[in-house]
Backbone as CSV, one residue per row, in Angstrom:
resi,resn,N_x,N_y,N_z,CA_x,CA_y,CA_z,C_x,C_y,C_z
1,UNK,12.713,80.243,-290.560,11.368,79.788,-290.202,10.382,80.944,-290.400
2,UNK,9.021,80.686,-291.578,8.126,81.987,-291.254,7.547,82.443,-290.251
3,UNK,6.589,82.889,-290.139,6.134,83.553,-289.318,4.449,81.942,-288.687
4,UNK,4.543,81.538,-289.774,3.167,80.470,-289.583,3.822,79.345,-288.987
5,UNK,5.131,78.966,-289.370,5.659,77.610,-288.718,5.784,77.545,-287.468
6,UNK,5.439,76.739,-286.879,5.807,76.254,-285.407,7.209,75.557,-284.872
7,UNK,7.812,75.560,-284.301,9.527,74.933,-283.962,8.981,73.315,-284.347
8,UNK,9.852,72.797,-284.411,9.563,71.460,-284.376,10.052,70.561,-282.945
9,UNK,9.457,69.728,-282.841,9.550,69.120,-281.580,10.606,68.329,-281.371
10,UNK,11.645,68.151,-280.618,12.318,67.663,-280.251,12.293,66.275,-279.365
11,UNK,12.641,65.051,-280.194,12.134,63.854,-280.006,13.853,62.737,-279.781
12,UNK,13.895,62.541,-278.653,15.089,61.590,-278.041,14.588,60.329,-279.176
13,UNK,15.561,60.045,-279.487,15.667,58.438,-279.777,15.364,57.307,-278.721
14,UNK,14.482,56.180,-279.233,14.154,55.688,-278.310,15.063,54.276,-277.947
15,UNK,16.338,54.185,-278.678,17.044,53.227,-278.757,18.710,54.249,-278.956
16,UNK,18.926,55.032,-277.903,20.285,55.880,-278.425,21.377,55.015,-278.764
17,UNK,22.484,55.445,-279.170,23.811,54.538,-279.259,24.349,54.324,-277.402
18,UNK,25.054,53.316,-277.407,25.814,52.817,-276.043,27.024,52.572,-276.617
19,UNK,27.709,52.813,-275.402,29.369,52.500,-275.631,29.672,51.255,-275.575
20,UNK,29.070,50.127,-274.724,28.668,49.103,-274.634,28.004,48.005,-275.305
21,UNK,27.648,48.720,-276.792,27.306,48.245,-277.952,27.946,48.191,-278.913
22,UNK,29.341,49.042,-279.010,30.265,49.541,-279.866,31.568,48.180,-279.412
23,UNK,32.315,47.275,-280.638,32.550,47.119,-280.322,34.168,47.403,-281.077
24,UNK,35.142,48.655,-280.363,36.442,49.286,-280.525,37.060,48.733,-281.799
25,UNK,36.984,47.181,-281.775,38.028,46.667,-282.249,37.468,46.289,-283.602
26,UNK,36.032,46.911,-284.291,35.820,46.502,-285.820,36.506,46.682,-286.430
27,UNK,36.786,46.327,-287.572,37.442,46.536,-288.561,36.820,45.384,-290.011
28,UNK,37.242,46.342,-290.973,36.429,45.493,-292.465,37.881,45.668,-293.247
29,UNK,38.828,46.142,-293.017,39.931,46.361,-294.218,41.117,45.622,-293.624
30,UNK,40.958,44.108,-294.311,42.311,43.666,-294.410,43.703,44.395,-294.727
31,UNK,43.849,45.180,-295.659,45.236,45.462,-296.070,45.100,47.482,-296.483
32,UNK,46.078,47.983,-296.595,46.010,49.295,-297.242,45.318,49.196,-298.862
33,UNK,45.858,48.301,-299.353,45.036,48.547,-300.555,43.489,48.687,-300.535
34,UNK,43.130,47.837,-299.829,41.213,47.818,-299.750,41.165,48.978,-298.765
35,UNK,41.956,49.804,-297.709,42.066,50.793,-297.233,41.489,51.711,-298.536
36,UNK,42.947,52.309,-299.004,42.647,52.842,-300.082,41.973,52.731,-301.220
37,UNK,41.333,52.358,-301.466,40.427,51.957,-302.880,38.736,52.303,-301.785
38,UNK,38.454,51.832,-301.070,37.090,52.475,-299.995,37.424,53.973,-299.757
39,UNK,38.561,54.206,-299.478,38.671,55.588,-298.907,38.342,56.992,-300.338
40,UNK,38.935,56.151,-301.643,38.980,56.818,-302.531,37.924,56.971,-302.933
41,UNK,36.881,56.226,-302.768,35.353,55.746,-303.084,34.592,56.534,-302.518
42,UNK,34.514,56.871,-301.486,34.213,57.684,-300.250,33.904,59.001,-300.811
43,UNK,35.291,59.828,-301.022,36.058,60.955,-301.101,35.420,61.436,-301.938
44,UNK,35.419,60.789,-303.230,34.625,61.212,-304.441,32.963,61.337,-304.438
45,UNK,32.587,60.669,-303.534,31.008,60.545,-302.912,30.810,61.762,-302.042
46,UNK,31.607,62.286,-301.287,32.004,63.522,-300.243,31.338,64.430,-301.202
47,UNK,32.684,64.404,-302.543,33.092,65.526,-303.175,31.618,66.300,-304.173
48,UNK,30.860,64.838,-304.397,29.562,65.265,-304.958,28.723,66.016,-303.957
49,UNK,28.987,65.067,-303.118,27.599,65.830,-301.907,28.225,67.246,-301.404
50,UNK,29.391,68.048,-301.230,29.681,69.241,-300.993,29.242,69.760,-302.630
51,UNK,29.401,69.658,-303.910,29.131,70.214,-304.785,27.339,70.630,-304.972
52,UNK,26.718,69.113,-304.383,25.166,69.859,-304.601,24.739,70.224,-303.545
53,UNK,25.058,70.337,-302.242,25.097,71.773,-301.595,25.519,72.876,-301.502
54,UNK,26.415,73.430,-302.000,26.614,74.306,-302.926,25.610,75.006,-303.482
55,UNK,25.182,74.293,-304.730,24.842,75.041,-305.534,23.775,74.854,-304.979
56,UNK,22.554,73.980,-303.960,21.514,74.238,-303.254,21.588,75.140,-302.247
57,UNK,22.486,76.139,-301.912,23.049,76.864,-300.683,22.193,76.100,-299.398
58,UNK,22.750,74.899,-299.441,22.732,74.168,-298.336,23.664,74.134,-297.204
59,UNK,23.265,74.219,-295.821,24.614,74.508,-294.617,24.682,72.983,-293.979
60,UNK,25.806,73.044,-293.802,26.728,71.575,-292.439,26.739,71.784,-291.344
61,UNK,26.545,71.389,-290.477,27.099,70.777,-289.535,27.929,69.921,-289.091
62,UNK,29.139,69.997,-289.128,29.593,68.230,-288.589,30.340,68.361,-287.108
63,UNK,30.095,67.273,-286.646,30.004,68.050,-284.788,30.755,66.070,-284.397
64,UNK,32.178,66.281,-284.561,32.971,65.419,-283.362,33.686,65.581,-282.313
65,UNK,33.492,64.219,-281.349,33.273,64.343,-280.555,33.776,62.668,-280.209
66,UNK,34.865,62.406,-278.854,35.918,61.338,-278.944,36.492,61.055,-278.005
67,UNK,37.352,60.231,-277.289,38.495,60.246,-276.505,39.610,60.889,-277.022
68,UNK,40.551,61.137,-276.493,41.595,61.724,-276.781,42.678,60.448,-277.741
69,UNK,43.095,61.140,-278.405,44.008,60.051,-279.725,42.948,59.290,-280.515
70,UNK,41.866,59.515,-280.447,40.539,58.874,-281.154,40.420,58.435,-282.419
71,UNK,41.220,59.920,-283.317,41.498,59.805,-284.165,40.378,61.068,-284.772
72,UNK,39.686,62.046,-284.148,39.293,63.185,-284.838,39.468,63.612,-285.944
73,UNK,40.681,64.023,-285.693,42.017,64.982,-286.343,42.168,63.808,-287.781
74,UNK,41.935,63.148,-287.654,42.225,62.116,-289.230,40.968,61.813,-289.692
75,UNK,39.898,61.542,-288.967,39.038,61.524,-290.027,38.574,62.681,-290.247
76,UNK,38.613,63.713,-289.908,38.717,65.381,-290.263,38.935,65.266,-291.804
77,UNK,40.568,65.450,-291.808,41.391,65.390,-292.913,41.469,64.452,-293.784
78,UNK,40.674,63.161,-294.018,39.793,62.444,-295.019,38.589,62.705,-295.528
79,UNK,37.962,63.283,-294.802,36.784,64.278,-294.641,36.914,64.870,-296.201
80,UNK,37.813,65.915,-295.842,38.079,67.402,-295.974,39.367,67.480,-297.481
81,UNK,40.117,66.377,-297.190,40.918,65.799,-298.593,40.512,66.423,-299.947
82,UNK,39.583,66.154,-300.287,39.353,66.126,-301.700,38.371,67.025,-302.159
83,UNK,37.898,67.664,-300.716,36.587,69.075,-301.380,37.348,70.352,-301.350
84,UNK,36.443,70.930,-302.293,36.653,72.317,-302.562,37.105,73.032,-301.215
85,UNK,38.662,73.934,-300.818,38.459,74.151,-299.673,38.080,75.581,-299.677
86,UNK,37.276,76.015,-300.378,36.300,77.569,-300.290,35.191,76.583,-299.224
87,UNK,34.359,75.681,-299.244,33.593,75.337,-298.700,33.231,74.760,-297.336
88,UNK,34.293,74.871,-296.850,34.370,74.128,-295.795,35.607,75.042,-294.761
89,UNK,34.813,75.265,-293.210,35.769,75.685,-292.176,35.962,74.555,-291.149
90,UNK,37.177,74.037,-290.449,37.590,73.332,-289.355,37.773,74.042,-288.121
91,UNK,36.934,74.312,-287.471,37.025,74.603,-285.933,37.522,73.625,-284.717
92,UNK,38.772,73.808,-284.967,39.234,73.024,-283.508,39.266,74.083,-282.145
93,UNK,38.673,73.423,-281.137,37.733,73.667,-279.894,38.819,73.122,-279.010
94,UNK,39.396,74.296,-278.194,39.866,74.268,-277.292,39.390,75.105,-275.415
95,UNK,39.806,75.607,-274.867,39.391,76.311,-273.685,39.105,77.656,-274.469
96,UNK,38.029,78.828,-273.697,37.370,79.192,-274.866,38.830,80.504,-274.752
97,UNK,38.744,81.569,-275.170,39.452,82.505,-275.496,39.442,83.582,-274.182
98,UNK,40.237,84.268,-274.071,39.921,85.886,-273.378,38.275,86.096,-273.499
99,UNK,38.330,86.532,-274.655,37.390,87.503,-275.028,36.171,86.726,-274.813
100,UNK,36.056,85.043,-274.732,34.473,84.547,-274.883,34.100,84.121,-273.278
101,UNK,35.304,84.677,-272.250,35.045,83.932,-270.712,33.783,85.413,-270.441
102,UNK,32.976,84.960,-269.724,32.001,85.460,-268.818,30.549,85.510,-269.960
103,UNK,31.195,84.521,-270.994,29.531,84.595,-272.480,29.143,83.366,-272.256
104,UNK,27.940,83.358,-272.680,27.040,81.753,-272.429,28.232,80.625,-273.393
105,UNK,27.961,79.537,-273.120,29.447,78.563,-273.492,28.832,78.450,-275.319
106,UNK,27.716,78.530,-275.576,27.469,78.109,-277.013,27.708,79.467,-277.576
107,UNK,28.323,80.875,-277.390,28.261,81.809,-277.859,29.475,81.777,-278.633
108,UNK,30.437,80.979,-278.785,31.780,81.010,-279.768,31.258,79.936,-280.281
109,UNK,29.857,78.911,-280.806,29.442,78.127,-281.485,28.598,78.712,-282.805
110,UNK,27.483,79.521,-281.997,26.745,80.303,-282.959,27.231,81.407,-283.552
111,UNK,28.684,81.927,-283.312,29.400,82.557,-284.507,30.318,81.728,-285.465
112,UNK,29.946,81.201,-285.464,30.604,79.371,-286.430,29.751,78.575,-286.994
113,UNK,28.308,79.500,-287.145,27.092,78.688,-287.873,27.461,78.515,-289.283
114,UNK,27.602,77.573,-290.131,27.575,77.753,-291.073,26.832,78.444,-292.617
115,UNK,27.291,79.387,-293.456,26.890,80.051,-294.020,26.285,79.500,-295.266
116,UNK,25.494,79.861,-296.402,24.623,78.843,-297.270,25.712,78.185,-298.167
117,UNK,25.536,77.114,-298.230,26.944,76.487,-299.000,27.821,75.934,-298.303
118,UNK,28.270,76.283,-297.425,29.225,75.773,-296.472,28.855,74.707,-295.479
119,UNK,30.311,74.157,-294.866,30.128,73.039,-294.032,30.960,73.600,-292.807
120,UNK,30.576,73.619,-291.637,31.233,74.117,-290.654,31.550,72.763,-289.505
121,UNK,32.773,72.445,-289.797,33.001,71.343,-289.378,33.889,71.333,-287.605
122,UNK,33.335,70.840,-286.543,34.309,71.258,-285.437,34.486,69.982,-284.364
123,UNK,36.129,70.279,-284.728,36.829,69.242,-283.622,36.829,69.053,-282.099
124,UNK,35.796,68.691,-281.898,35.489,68.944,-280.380,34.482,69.573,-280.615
125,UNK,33.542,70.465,-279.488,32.192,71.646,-279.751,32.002,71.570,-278.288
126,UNK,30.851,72.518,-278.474,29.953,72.589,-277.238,29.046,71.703,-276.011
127,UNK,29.383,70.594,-276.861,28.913,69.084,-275.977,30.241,68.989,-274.553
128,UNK,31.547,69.887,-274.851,32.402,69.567,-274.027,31.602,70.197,-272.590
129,UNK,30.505,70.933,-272.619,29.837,71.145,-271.375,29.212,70.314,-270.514
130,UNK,28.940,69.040,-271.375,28.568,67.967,-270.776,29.511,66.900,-270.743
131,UNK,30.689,66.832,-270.926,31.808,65.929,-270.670,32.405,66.271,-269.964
132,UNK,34.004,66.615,-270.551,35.065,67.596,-269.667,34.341,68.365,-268.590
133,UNK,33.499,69.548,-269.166,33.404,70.196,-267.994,32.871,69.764,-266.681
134,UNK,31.688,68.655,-267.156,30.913,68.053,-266.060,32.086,67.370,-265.353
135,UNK,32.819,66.395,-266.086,33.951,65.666,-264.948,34.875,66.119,-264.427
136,UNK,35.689,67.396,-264.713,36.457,67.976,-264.636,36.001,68.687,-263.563
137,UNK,34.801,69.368,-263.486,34.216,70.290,-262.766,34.271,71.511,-263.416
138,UNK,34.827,71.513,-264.387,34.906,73.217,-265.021,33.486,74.100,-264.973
139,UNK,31.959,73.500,-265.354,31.371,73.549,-264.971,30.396,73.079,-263.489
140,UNK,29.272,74.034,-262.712,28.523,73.049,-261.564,27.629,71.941,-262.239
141,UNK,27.035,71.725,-261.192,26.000,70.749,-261.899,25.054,71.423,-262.163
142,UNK,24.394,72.078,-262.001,23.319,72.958,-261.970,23.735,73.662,-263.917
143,UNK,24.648,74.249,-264.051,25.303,74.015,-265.070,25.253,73.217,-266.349
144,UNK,25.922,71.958,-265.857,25.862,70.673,-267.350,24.731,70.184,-267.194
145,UNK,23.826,70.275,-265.978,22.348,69.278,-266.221,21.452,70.094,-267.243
146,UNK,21.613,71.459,-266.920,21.059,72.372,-267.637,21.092,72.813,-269.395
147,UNK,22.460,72.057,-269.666,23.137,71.937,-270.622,22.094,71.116,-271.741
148,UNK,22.073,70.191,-271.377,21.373,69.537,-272.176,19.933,69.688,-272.691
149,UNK,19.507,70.321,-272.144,17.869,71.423,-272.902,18.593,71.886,-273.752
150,UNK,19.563,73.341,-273.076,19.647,73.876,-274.077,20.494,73.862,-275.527
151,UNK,21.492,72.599,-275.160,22.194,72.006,-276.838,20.894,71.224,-277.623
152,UNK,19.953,71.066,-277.025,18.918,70.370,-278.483,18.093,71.323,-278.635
153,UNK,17.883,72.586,-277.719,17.290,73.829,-278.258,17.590,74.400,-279.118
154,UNK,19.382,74.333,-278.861,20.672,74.930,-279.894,20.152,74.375,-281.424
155,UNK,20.675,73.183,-281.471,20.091,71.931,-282.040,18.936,72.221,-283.073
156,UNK,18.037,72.554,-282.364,16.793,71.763,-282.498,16.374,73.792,-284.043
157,UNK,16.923,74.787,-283.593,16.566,76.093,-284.413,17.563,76.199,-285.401
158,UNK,18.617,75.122,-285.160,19.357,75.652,-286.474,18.361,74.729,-287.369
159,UNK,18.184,73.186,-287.289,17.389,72.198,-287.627,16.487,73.015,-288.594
160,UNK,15.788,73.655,-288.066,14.311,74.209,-288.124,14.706,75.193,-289.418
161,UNK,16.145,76.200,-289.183,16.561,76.857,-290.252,17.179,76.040,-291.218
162,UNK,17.372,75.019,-291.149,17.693,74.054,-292.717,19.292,73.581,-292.754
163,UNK,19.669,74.273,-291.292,20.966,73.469,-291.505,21.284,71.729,-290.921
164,UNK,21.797,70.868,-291.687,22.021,69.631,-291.516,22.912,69.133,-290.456
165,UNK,22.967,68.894,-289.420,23.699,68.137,-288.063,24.115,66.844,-287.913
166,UNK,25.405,66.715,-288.399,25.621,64.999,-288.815,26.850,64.708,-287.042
167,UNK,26.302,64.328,-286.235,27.332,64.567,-284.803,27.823,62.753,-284.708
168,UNK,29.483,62.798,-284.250,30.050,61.985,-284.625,30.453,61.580,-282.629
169,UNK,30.952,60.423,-282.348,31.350,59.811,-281.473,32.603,58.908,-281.600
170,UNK,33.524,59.218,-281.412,34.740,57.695,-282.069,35.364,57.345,-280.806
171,UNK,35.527,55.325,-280.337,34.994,55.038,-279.155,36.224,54.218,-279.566
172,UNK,37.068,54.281,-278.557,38.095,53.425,-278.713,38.544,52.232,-277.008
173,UNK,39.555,51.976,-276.747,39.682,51.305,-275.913,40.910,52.194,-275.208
174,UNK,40.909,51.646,-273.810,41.923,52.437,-272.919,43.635,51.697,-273.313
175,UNK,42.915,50.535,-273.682,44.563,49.994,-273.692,44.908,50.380,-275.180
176,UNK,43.945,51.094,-276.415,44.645,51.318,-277.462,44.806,52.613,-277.456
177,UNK,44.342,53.372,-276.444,44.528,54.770,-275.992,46.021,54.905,-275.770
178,UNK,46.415,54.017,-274.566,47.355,53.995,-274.056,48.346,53.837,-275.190
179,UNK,48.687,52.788,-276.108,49.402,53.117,-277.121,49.612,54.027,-277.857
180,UNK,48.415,54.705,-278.280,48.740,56.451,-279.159,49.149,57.179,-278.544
181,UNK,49.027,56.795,-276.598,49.896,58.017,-275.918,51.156,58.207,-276.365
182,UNK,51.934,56.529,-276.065,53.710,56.056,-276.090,53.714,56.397,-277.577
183,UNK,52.620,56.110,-278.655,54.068,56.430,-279.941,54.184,58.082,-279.992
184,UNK,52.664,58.841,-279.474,53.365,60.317,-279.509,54.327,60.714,-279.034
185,UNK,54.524,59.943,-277.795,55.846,60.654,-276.740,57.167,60.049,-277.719
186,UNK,56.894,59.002,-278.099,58.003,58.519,-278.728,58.701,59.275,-280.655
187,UNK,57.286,59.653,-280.875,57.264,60.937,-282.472,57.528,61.898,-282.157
188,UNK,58.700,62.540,-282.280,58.798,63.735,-282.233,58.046,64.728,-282.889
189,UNK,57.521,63.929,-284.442,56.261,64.883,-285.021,55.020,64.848,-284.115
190,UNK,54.972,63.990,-283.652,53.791,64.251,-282.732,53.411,64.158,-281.373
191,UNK,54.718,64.767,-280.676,54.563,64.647,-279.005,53.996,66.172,-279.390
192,UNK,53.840,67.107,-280.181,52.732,68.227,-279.634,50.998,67.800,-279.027
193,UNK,50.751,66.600,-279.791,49.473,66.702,-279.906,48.884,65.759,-278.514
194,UNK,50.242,64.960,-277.611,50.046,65.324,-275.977,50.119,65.676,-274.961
195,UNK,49.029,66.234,-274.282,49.222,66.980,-273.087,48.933,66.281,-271.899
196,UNK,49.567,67.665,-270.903,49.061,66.827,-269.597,48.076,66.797,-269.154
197,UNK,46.712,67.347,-269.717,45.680,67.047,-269.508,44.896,65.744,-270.334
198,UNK,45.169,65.327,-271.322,45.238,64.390,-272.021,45.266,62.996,-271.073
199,UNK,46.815,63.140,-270.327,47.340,61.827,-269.451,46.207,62.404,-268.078
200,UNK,45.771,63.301,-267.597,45.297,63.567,-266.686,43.524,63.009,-266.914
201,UNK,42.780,63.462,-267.676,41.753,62.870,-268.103,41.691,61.251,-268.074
202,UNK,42.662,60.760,-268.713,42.710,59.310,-268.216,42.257,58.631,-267.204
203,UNK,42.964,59.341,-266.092,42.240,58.795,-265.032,41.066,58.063,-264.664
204,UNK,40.403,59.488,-265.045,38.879,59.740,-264.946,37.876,58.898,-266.198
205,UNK,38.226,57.540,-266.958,38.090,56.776,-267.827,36.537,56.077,-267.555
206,UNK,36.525,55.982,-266.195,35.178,55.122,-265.901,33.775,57.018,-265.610
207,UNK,34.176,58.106,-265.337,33.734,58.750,-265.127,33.071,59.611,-266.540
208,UNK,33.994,59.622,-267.290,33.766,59.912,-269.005,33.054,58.768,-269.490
209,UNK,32.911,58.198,-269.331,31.895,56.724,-269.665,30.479,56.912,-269.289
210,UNK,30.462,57.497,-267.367,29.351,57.953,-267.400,28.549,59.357,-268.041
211,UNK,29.467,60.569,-268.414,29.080,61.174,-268.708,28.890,60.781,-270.221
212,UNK,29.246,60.643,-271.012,29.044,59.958,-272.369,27.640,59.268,-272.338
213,UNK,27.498,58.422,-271.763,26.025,57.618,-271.771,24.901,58.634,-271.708
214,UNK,25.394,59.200,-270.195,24.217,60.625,-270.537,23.799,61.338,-271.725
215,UNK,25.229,62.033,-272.483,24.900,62.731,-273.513,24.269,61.861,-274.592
216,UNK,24.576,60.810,-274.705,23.726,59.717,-275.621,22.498,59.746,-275.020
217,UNK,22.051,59.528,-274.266,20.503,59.117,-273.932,19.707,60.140,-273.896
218,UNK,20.551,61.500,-273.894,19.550,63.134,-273.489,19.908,63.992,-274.646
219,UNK,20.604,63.881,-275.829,20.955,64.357,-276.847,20.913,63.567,-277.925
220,UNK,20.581,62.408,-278.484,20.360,61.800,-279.140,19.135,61.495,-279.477
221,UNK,18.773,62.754,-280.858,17.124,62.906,-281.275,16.918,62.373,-282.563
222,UNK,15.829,62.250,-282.620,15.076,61.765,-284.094,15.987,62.504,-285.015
223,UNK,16.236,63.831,-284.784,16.464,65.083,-285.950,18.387,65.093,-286.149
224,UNK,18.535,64.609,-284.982,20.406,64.837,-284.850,20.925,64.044,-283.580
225,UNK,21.051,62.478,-284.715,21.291,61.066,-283.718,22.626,61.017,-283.410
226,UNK,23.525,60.602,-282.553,24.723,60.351,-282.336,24.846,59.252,-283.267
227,UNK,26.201,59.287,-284.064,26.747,57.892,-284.613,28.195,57.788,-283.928
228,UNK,27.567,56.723,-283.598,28.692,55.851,-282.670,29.993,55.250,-283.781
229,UNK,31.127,55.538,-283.561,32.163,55.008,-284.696,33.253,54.433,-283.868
230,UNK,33.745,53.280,-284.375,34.596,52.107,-283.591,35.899,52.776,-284.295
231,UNK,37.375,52.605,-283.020,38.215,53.512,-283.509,38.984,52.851,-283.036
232,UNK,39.225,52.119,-282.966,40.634,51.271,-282.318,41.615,50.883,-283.536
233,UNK,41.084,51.096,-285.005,41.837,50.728,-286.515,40.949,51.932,-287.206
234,UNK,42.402,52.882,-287.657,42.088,53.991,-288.224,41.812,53.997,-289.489
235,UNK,41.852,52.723,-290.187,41.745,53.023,-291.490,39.994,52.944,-291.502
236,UNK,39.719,51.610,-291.030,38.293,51.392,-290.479,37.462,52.636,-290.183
237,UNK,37.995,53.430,-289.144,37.485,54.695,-288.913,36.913,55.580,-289.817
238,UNK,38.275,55.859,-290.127,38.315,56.837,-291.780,37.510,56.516,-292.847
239,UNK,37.305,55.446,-293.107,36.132,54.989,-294.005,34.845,54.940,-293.322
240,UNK,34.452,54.766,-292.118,33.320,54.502,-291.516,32.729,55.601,-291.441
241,UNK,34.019,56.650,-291.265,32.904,58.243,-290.807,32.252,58.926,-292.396
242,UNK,33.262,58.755,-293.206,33.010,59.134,-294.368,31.857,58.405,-295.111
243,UNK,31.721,57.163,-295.102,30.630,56.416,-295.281,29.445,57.058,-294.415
244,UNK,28.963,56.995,-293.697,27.999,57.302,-293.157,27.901,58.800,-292.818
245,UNK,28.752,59.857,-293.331,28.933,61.038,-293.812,27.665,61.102,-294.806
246,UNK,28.318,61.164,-296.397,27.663,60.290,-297.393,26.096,59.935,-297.120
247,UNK,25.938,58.946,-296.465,24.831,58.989,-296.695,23.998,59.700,-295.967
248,UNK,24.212,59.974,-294.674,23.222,61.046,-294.055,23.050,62.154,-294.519
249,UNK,23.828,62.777,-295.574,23.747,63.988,-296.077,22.961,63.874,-297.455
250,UNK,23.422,62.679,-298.420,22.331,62.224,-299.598,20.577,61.667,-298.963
251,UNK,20.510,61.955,-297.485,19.149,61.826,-297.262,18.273,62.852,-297.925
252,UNK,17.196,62.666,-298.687,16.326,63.882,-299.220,16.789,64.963,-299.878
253,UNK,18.253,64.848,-300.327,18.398,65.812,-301.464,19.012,64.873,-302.851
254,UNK,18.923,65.980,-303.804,19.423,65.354,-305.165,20.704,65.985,-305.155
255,UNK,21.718,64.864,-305.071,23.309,64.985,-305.466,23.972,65.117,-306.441
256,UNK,22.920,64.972,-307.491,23.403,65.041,-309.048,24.072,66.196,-309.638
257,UNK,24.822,66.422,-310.135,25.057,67.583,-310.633,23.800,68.762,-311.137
258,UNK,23.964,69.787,-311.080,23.027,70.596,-311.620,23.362,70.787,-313.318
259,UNK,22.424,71.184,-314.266,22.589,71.153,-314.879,23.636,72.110,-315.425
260,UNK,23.944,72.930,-316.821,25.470,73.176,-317.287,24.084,74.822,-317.299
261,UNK,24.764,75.838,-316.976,24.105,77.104,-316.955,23.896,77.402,-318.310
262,UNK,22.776,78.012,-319.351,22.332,77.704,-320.478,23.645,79.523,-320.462
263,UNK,23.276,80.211,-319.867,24.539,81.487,-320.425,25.896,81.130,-320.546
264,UNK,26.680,79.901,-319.865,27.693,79.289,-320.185,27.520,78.689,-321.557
265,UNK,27.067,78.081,-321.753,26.426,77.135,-322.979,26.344,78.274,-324.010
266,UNK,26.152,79.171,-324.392,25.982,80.763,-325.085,26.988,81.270,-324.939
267,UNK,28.071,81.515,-324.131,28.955,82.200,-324.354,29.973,81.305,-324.836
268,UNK,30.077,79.611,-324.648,31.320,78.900,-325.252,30.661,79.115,-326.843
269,UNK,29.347,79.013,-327.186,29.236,78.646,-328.615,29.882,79.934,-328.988
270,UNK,29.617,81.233,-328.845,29.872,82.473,-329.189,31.713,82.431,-329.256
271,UNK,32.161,82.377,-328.160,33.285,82.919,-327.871,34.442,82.302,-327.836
272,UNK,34.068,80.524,-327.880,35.554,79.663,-327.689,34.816,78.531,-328.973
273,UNK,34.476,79.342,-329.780,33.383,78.483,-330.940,33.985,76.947,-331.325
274,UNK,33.141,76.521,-330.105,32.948,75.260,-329.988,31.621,74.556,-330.603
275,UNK,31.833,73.469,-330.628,30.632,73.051,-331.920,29.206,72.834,-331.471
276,UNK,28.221,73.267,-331.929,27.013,73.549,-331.746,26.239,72.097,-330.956
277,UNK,27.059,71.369,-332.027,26.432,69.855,-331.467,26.834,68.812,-330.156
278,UNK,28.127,69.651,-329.880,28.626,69.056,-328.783,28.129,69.792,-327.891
279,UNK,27.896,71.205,-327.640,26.767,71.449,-326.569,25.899,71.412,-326.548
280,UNK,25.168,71.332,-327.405,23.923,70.455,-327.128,23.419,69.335,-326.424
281,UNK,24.353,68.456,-326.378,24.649,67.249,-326.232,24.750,67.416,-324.230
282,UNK,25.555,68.452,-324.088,25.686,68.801,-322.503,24.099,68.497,-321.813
């Protein structure tokens, strides 16, 4: 931001997403094949839009955010499939470290800003100050109420510096929760990925509901809206986030390839003497 610009104002949506509007159980894909053939569609749409940011040294944001078994962790890795992986970091967000206890909670966020070109993508984030911690108590109240100024302050200066904030929500049901618990316990590949805080959070199902609404109604701005994503059918998911990936990011830029560098174009005619007329033609 120069020195003449003013911050820009930070403006709530006047219609946020509700959980209560979402309804778990969408789904558009009859079979794996129409799975796959959307997903592949997607991927390749991804793969453009990481290429002309890139070369626009344009920065990401992507900021999810879920119940537990939600399905994060997979639309992550549909995400993330098919791009360049120089471009892109995955921050999965757990309790913070040694070294970050007694630092403001967004201080292991803003060393994870993304750099020009890059997409800094994180599983979980700093919104957990207004969830977990608020229900949990990890934080007071005085604390998570406070929270919420300062994540759209957070918010609101990267904005201002040009980086893009695409923040995700995936809203599932308790009774299809409850199933991804039993097949983990039952996968041996994947009883790591539950804990007993996992089954313990449960509980607290109607209390995460309220805190959720909050963060929708007090974090959900003109500049960086919550999208609400129905998760009860993962294939659905996986295409939904990526879809609307896609297009929030083809808002106001050109995705097209850039053109072929005219010193490339000069050194193939020169050096791998290729025919005059076929680069031209580039």
């Amino acid at each position: 931001m120069t020195a003449w610009q003013q911050p820009s104002e930070i403006v709530l949506q006047s219609k946020p997403p509700s959980l209560s509007k979402v309804d778990p159980e969408s789904t558009i894909l009859p079979d794996k094949r129409a799975y796959r053939e959307r997903l592949r569609k997607w991927q390749k749409r991804m793969l453009a839009v990481q290429q002309a940011y890139y070369h626009q040294n344009r920065r990401v944001m992507l900021v999810f955010e879920g119940w537990d078994a939600s399905g994060k962790g997979g639309a992550i890795r549909r995400i993330t499939e098919k791009l360049d992986p120089r471009g892109f970091r995955v921050f999965p967000i757990a309790a913070p470290r040694i070294e970050e206890h007694g630092r403001h909670y967004l201080y292991r966020f803003q060393r994870r800003i993304p750099t020009p070109g890059k997409f800094s993508i994180f599983d979980r984030s700093y919104y957990g100050r207004v969830l977990v911690e608020r229900v949990e108590g990890y934080a007071s109240e005085p604390q998570w109420q406070r929270a919420y100024q300062e994540i759209n302050e957070f918010e609101r200066l990267l904005i201002d510096d040009g980086v893009r904030i695409v923040k995700f929500f995936l809203h599932m049901t308790p009774e299809e929760q409850l199933n991804r618990f039993l097949q983990r316990l039952q996968d041996p590949v994947k009883q790591w990925k539950l804990t007993e805080e996992d089954i313990r959070n449960r509980q607290k199902w109607s209390d995460y509901v309220l805190a959720i609404e909050d963060m929708f109604q007090r974090t959900s701005t003109d500049a960086a809206p919550w999208h609400l994503i129905a998760s009860n059918h993962k294939w659905y998911t996986r295409v939904e986030v990526l879809k609307t990936l896609v297009k929030e990011l083809s808002k106001g830029v050109d995705i097209a390839p850039p053109p072929l560098d005219p010193g490339v174009i000069k050194a193939a005619r020169r050096h791998l003497g290729i025919d005059s007329e076929v680069l031209d033609a580039l």
